[in-house]
C-alpha positions as CSV (number, residue, x, y, z in Angstrom):
1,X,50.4,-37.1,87.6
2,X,53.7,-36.6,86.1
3,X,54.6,-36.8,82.2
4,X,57.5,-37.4,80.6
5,X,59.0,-34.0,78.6
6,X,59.0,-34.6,74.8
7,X,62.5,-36.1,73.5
8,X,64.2,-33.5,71.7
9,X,64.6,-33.5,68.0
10,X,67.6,-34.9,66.4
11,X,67.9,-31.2,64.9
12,X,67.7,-29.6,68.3
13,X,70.0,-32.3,69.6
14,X,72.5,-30.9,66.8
15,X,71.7,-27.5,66.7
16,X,74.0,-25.3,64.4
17,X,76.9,-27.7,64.1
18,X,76.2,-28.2,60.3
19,X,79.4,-29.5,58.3
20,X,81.3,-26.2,57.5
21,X,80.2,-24.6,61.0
22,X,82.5,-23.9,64.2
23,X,81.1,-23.6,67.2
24,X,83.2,-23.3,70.7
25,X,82.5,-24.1,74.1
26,X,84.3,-24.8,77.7
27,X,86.3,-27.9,76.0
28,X,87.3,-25.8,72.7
29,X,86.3,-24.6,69.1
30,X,85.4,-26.7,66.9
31,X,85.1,-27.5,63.0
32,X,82.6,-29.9,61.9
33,X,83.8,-31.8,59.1
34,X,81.0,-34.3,59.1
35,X,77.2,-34.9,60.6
36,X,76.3,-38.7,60.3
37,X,72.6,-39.4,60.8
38,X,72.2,-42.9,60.2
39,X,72.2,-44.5,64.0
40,X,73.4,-47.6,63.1
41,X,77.0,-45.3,61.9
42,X,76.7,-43.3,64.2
43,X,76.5,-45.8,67.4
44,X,79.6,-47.5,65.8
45,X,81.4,-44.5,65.8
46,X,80.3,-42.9,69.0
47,X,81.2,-47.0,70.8
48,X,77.6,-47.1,72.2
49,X,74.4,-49.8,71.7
50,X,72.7,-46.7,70.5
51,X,73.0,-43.0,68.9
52,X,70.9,-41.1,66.8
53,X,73.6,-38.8,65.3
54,X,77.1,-38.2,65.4
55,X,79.6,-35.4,64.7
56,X,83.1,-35.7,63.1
57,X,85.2,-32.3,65.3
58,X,88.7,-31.3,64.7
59,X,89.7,-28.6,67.5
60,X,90.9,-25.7,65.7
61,X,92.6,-24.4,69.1
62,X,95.3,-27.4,68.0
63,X,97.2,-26.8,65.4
64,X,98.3,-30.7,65.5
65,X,94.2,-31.9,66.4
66,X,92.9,-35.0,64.8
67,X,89.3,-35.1,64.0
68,X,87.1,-37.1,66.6
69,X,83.8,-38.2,66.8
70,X,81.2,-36.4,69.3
71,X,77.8,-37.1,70.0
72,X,77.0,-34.5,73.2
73,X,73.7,-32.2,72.8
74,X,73.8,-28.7,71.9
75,X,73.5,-26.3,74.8
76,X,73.4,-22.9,76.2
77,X,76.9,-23.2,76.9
78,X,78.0,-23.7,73.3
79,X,78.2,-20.9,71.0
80,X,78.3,-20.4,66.7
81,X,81.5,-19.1,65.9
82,X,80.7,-19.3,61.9
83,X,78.0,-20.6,60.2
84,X,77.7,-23.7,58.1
85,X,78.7,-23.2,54.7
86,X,74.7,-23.0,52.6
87,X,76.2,-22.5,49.0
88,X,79.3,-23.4,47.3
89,X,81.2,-20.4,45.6
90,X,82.1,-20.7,42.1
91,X,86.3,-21.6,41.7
92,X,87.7,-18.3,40.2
């Protein structure tokens, strides 16, 4: 008998990609400027009957790129470029 794999985690699915974080791949580098996890938003924003997360991604490659909505899976094919910001510096 067959079984079904377990459906990744919504972390998993997300990976790195943490507001403050670029990561790059085959279609670009990318900021993340946003991580909605409220599926309702993010299925409005992403156009589909149903998401569990979405990203807002401006591609720093284009100096005249507007920040679009993604919802595609972290994988081996996409790489951290810097991490997500953890801690806020103090203003000097």
């Amino acid at each position: 008998m067959h079984s079904i794999p377990p459906r990744p985690s919504v972390q998993d699915e997300i990976g790195p990609r943490l507001p403050g974080a670029i990561y790059a791949n085959v279609d670009g580098r990318f900021e993340v400027l946003a991580l909605i996890t409220n599926p309702t938003d993010a299925a409005q924003l992403l156009r589909r009957t149903a998401a569990r997360w979405a990203l807002i991604v401006r591609d720093t490659l284009r100096p005249d790129g507007d920040p679009f909505v993604v919802g595609s899976v972290w994988t081996t094919s996409d790489y951290l470029v810097r991490p997500a910001r953890t801690a806020y510096a103090p203003a000097a």
